[in-house]
C-alpha positions in Angstrom: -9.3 -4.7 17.9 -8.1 -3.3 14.8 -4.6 -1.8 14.2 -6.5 1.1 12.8 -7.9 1.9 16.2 -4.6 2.5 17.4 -4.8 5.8 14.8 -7.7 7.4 15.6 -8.1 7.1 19.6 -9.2 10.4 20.7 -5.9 11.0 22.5 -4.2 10.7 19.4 -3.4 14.0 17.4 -3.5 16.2 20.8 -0.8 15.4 21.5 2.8 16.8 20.9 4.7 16.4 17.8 6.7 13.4 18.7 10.3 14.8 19.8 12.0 11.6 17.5 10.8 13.4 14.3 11.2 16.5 15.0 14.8 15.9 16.1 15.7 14.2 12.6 13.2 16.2 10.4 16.4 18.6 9.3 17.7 15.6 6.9 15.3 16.0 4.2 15.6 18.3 1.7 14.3 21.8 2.0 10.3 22.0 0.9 10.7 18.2 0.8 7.2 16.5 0.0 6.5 14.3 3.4 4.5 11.4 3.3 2.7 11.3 6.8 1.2 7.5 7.0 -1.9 7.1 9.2 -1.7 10.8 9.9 -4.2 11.3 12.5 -5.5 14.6 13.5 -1.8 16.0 12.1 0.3 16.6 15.0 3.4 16.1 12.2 1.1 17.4 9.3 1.0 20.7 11.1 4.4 20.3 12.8 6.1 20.0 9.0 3.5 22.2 7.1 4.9 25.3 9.4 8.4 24.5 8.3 7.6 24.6 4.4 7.2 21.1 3.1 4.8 19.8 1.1 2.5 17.3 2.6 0.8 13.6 1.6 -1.4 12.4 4.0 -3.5 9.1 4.4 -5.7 8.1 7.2 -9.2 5.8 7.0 -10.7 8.4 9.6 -12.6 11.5 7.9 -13.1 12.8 10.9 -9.1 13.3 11.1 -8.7 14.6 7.9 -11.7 17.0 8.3 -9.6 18.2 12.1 -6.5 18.6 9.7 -8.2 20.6 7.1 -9.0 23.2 10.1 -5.4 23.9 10.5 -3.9 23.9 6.8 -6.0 24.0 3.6 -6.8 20.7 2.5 -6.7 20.3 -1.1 -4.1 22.9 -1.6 -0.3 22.8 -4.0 1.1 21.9 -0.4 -1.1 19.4 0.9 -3.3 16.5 -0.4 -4.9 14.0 1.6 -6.4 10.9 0.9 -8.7 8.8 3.0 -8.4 5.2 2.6 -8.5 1.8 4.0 -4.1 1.4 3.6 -4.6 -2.0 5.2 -7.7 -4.0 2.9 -7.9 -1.7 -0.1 -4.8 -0.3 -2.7 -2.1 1.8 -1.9 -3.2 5.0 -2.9 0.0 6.4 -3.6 1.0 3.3 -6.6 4.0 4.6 -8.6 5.4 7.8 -6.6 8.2 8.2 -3.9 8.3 11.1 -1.4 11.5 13.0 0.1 10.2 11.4 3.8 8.0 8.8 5.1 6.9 9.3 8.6 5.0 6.7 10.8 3.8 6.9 14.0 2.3 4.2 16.6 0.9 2.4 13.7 2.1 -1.2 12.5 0.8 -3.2 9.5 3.3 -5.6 8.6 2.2 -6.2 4.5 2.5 -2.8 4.2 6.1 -2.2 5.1 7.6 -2.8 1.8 5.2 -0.3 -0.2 6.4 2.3 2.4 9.9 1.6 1.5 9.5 1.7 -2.1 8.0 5.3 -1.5 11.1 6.8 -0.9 12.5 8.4 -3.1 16.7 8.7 -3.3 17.9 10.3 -0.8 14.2 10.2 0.8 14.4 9.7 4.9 12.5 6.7 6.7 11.4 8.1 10.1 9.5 5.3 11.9 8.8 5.0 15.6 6.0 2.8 17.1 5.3 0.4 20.2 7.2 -2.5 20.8 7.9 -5.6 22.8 7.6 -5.1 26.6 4.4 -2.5 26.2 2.3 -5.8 26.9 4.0 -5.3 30.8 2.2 -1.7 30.4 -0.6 -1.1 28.9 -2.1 -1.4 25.8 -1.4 -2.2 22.3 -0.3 -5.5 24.0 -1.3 -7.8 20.9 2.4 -9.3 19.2 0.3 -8.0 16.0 0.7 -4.5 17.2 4.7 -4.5 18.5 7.7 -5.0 16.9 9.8 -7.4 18.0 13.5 -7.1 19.3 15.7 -5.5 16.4 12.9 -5.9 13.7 13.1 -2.2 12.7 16.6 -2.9 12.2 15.9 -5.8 9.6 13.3 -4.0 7.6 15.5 -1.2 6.9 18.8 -3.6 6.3 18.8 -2.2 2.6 19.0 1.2 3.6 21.7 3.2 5.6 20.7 3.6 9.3 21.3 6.8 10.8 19.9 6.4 14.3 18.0 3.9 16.5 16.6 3.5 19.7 14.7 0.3 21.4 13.2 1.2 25.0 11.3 2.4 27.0 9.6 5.9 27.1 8.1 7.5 30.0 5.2 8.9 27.8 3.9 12.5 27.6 2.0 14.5 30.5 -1.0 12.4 31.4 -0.1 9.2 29.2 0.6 5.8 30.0 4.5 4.7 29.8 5.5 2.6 27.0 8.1 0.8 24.9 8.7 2.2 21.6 11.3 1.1 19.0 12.1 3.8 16.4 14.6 4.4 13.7 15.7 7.0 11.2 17.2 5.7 7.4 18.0 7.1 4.3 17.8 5.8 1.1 20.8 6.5 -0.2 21.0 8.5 -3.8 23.8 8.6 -6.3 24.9 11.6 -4.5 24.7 11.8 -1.0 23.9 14.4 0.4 25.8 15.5 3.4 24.8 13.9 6.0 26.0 11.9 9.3 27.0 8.1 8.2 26.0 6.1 11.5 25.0 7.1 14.4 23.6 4.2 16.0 21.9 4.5 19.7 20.3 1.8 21.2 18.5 2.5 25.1 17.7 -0.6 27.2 16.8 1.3 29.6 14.3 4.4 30.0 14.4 7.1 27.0 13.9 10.6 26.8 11.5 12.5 24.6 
């Protein structure tokens, strides 16, 4: 199994727009452009293309992007998206920064440093995605596919950390339980903007949302 399966599952995309980015969507700026990696069928394409931003999207699946374009017009001044292999061929994105990079149960190790480079100053990291302890569970259950204890934590070390949570999460209606790490972090620009400076929130035990 692939990492990429883990993006285009047919559950995935029907679901809910995950409650972790829509609670810390307010920190980027207003008609912000959003970078939405391995979007899916765009749960947060749609979720953040109803609230006025701007939207990249990348997925290897044209069947996604072709679901997508049947909910906001795809190539438009608000939305381009690109279908590519992110994890054997380029970044398709080389040179540019976004005001937010949002990933979502996807993991591909050599490709967390180009998302970090994407953001721009003052851009927001919002990154949530299956971790150690979903092999008790269900599946991804590969080390490949799950971060390890803290390791959002160390990735984002150069950036300012606004929340964090590592736990588990009872799933939506009709999905399997799991245990997801996730974590919100700005890239701090020469001006910040206003916005909390650390609030840190680690669950052990069972999450909401």
């Amino acid at each position: 199994m692939s990492p990429k399966t883990l993006k285009t599952s047919p559950a995935h995309g029907l679901e809910p727009a995950s409650s972790w980015v829509e609670r810390w969507s307010h920190l980027i700026k207003p008609q912000g452009v959003v970078l939405d990696v391995a979007c899916g069928r765009g749960r947060h394409a749609h979720w953040f293309y109803q609230r006025n931003h701007a939207l990249a999207l990348v997925d290897i699946s044209q069947d996604a992007i072709d679901s997508i374009a049947k909910m906001i017009p795809i190539p438009s001044d608000r939305c381009e998206a690109v279908i590519a292999d992110i994890e054997n061929g380029p970044w398709p994105f080389a040179g540019r920064q976004f005001d937010a990079v949002v990933v979502t149960n996807y993991l591909w190790r050599a490709l967390t440093s180009t998302l970090l480079g994407s953001l721009a100053p003052g851009g927001v990291l919002i990154y949530e995605t299956f971790a150690q302890g979903n092999e008790t569970v269900g599946k991804p259950s590969r080390p490949d596919f799950l971060l390890r204890t803290g390791e959002l934590l160390h990735l984002c070390s150069g950036l300012r950390i606004v929340a964090f949570e590592d736990g588990f999460h009872a799933g939506w209606p009709g999905q399997s339980p799991r245990f997801v790490q996730r974590i919100v972090a700005v890239r701090e620009a020469v001006c910040a903007a206003s916005v909390p400076r650390y609030e840190l929130a680690q669950a052990l035990g069972r999450m909401q949302g």
